[in-house]
N, C-alpha and C positions, 0 to 999 in steps of 0.2 A: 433592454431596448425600449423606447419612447413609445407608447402605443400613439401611432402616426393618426387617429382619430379619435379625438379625445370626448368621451360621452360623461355626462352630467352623473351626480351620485342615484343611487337606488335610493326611495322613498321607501325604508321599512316600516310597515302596518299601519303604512297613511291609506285612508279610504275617506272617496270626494263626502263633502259634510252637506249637512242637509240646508234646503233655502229657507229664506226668513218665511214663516209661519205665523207670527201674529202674537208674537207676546209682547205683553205690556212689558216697558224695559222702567224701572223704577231706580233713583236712587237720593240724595238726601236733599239734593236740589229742585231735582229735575224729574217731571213724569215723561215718557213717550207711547202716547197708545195708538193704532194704525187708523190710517188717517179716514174721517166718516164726516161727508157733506154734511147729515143732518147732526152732527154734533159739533164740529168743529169751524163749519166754514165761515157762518156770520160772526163767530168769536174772533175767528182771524184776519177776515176781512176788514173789522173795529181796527185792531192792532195793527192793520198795515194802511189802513184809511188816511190819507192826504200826505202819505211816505212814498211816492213816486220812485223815489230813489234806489232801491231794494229790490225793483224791476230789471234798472240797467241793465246788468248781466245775465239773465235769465233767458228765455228763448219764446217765454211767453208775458202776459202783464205786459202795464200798469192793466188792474181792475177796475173800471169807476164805477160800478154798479156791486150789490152784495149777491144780486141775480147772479150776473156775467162769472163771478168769484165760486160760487155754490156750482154752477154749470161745471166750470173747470175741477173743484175738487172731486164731484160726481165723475167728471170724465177719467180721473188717474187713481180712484181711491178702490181698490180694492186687485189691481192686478199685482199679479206676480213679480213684474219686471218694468219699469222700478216700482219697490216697493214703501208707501212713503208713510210718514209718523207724524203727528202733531205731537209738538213740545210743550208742556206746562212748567210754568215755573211755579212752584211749590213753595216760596213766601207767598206771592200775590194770588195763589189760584189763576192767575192769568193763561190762557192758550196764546201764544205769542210768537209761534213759527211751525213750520216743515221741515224735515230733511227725509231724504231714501235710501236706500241701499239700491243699486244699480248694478249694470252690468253685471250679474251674478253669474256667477262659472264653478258651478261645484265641481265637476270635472278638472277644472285648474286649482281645487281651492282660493277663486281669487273673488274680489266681490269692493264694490265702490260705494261709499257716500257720495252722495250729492242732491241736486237739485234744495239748498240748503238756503233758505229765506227768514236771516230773523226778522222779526220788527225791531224798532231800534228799541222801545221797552224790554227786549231779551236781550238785544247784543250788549256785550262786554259781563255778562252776569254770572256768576256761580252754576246758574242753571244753564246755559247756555254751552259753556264748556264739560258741564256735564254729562249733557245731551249726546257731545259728540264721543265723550269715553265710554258712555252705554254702548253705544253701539261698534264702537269697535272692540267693547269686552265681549258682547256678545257674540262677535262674529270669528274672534281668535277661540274662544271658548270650542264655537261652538266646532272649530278646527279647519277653518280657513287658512291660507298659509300665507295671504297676502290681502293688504287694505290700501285701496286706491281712494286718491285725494285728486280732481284735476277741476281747474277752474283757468278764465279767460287770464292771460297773460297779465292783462291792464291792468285785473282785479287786487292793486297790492293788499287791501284788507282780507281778502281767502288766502293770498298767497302765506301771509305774515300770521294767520290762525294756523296753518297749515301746518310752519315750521315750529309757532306755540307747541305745537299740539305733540311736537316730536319725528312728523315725517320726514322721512328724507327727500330733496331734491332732486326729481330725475331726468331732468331737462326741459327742452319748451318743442313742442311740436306745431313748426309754421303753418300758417293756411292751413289749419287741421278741421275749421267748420265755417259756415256762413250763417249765424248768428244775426234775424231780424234788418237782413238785407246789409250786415254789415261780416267784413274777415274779421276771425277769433284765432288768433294762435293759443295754443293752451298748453298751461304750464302742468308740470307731472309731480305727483309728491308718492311716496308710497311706506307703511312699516310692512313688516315681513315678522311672522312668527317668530322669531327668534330676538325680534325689538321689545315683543310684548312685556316679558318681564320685568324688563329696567323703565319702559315706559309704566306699566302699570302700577309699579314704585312708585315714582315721579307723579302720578296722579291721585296715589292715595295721601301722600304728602301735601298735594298742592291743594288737595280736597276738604285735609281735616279742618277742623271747626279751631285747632288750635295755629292754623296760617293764617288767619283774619284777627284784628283786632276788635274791638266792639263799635268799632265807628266802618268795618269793613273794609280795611286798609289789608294789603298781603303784605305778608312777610316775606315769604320765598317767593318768589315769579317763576312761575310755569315754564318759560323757555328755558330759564336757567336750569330748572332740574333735569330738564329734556336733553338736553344737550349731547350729553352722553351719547344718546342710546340713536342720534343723528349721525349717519356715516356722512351727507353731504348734505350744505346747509343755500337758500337762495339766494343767488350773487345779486340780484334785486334788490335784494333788502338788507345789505351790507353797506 
């Protein structure tokens, strides 16, 4: 007979995993160390100085002062929730963006990127996709069972890193915030612990030193190796 209420499977010897704690996430590109006014802010406020742009989407900025910029990293840089990272790119030594881990749920094992600002000297770079496979290595590792991806609808460049990156498409939720006096509908992306392996493939592929040519050309493109391990991809960007 059908059991007439159908319950989700048992989690055997899953236990909720710990929150981010403050390690430096290092890899061949990319440095991410947690994020400190007095180290990082006026590097990064260089880096996003006369890029207006980069604010759009955000809920806070543009900066025009290195004051106004230092105030604000002082105010987010050391709490628990979200917890945020300055990225170095590791050719130029440059500090050249943010991202955090958010919404953290050890209790769900569930835990988000976001609040994710390159300068344009980081985006499109080695280190910048880097960035974001630290921290989703780290947070599958460390036994999360879910990585949340969600940015403004409008936003086709997060939506279109997103699905680079391997996440799946999990629809667009309307009127979901009011965003500097304007509606955000926000788009869902997410992998799930059991994406990580075929994704973490895909990354160490798209990673190696032998995908570039010596002028920095790819060979293999990242969404293609992604592909896979994508149960559903953005009708956006089709």
């Amino acid at each position: 007979m059908t059991d007439p209420r159908p319950l989700g499977p048992v989690l055997e010897n899953w236990s909720p995993p710990p929150a981010p704690s403050g390690e430096v996430l290092e890899g061949a590109y990319a440095r991410l160390e947690p994020l400190s006014a007095e180290k990082h802010a006026a590097l990064l406020f260089r880096a996003y100085e006369s890029h207006d742009a980069v604010w759009d989407y955000m809920p806070y900025g543009p900066f025009h002062s290195a004051a106004a910029y230092h105030r604000w990293v002082k105010s987010v840089a050391g709490q628990g929730d979200p917890f945020f990272y300055a990225i170095q790119d590791k050719a130029t030594g440059a500090w050249g963006g943010v991202a955090s881990y958010l919404r953290i749920r050890p209790d769900a094992g569930s835990i988000e990127i976001g609040h994710i600002n390159l300068s344009p000297h980081l985006q499109g770079t080695r280190a910048s996709t880097e960035a974001f496979v630290l921290m989703m290595k780290w947070a599958f590792q460390a036994g999360y069972r879910r990585f949340e991806w969600k940015c403004d609808a409008l936003n086709k460049p997060s939506r279109r890193a997103a699905q680079r990156l391997g996440l799946s498409f999990e629809g667009v939720f309307r009127q979901h915030v009011v965003v500097k006096g304007r509606n955000r509908d926000t788009a869902w992306f997410a992998a799930i612990d059991k994406d990580w392996p075929s994704l973490s493939a895909a990354y160490d592929v798209w990673l190696s030193a032998n995908n570039f040519t010596a002028d920095g050309q790819q060979s293999e493109r990242l969404g293609d190796l992604t592909q896979l391990a994508r149960t559903s991809d953005d009708p956006a960007l089709s």
